[in-house]
N, C-alpha and C positions, 0 to 999 in steps of 0.2 A: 332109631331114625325119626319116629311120630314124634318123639319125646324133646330129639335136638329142633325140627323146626317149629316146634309148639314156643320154645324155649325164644326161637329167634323172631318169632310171630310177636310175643309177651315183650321184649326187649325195645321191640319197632313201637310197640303202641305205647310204650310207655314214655319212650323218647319222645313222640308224635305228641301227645299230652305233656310233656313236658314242655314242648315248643311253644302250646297255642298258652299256656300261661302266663306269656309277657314278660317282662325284664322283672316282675319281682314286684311286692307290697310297696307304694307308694303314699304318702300321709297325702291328705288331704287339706288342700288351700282353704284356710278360713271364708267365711262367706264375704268378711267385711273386706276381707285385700282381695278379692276379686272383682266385689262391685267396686269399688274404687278404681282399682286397673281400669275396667272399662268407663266411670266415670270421665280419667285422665283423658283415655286415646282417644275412646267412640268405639273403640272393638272389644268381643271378648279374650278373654284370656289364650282360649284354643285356637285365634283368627291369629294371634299375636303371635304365638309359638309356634304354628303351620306356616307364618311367613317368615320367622328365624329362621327355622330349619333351611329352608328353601335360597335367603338372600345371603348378606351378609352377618348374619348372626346380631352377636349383642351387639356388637356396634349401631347396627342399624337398629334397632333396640332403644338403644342411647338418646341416638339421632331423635328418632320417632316421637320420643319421653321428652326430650329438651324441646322439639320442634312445636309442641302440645305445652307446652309451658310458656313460651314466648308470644303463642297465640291466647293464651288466657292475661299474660300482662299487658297484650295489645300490640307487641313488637311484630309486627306480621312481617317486615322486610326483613329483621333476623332470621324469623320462621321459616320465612321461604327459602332463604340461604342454607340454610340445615338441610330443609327439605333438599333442595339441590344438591348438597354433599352428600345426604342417605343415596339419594340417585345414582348418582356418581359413580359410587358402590355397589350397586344392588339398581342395576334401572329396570330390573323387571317384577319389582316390588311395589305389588297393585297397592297393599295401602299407603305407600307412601304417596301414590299418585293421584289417591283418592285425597288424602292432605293438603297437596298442593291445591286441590282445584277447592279444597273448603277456604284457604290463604286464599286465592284469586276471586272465591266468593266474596266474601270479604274485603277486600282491596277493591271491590266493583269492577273487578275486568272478568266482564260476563262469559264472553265470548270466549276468552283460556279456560272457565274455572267448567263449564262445557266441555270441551274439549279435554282438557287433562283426565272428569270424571269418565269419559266414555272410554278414553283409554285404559283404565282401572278398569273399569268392565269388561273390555276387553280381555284382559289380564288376570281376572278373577275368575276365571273358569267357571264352577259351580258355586263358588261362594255366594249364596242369596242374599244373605245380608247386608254384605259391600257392595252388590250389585243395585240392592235395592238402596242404600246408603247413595251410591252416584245417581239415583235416577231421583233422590229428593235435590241433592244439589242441582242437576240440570234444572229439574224444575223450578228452583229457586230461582236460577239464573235465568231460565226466562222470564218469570214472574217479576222479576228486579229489573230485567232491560225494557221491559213493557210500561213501568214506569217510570222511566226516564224521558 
């Protein structure tokens, strides 16, 4: 009897240990395609795939990548339209809404590019980084409506 729950004891802990091991050996992202990644968006790599998981996936993804591309050619009215079709999809996708208000910085509508970042903040839970990312754009944005 000692022998069969010994046996059953051995089997649980083993399982148990095998749980907390994760899905399995994963390679490692080069350093240069991640600084890049973050280059592109302004987020890291783990901000990007904790908001996949959660929104509409690659799509939004896409959205994010293109939306980040039009604002480095200067199209910010394309920009913002993507931004608004990620939304669309996914409206409770704090960086995209952090996005949008970096577009509204830009575009000088102080007052939205505020407002959209505090709403990303609101939406970003514990994210410090995006948190603090909306609180340089407010700042911005009052810093820019001050001199007007």
């Amino acid at each position: 009897m000692k022998q069969g729950v010994f046996f059953i004891y051995l089997a649980a802990c083993l399982v148990a240990i095998q749980g907390c091991s994760g899905p399995g050996y994963r390679s490692a992202t080069p350093y240069r395609q991640k600084y890049e990644t973050q280059q592109e968006t302004g987020y890291s790599e783990a901000e990007e795939d904790m908001a996949s998981r959660r929104s509409g996936g690659s799509v939004v993804m896409r959205i994010r990548a293109q939306a980040w591309q039009l604002m480095e050619d200067g199209e910010l009215d394309a920009a913002s339209q993507s931004i608004e079709r990620g939304l669309r999809i996914a409206p409770k996708d704090e960086f995209l809404w952090s996005q949008l208000a970096q577009v509204r910085l830009e575009q000088q509508d102080y007052e939205q590019a505020r407002y959209l970042a505090a709403k990303s903040s609101d939406l970003a839970g514990r994210n410090v980084s995006l948190i603090s990312k909306n609180r340089e754009i407010i700042l911005e944005a009052d810093r820019l409506s001050l001199q007007q």
